[in-house]
N, C-alpha and C positions, 0 to 999 in steps of 0.2 A: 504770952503769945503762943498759941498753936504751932505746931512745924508745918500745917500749910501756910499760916502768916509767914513764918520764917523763911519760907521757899520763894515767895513773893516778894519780900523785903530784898532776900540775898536778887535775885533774878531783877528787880525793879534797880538796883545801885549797879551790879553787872552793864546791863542794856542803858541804864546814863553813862556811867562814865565812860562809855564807848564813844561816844560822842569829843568826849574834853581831846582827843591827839588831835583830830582834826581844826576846832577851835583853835588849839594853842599852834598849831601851824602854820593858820592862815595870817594870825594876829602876828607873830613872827616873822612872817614872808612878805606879807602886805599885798599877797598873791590869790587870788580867787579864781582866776584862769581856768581850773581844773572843776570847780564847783560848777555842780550842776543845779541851776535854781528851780529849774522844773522839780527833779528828786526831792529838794529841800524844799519847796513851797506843798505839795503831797504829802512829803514825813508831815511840816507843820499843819497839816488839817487833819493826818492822822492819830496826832497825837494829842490835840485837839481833843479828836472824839473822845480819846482814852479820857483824856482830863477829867471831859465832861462825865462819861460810865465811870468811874471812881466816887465824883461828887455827887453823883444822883442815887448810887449807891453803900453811900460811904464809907469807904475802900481806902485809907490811909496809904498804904503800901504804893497802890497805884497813884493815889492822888499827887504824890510828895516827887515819884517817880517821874512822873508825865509832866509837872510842873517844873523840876529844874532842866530835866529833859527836852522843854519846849524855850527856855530861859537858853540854854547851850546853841539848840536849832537855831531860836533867833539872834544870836548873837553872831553865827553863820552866816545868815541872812541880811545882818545889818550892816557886815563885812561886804560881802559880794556887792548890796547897793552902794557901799560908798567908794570900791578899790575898785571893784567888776567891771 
């Protein structure tokens, strides 16, 4: 790998795991109160796009990124519809 792939790799696992406190909080608290779904239904089509720009230009880093990244989101989302 390239150290621009490596910059992408490291930057793509950064910007997910950002995601995992908020997940492990909600699931913890059974609380969604504070979630904003407007926010998270936006994050999820923007990341979406990413998804999609990764795989139309096959862009692993991003691909891998964007997909457990939108896996975390939704798992947010699917919290909020059922505690919200």
């Amino acid at each position: 790998m390239t150290p621009v792939d490596w910059l992408g790799t490291v930057a793509g696992i950064l910007t997910t795991i950002a995601y995992l406190p908020q997940v492990i909080k909600v699931w913890r608290s059974r609380s969604t109160r504070d979630v904003s779904m407007g926010m998270y239904a936006v994050l999820s089509a923007g990341i979406t796009c990413w998804l999609a720009y990764g795989w139309i230009l096959s862009i692993w880093p991003v691909i891998i990124a964007n997909a457990v990244t939108l896996l975390l989101v939704g798992a947010v989302i699917a919290m909020k519809l059922r505690w919200g």
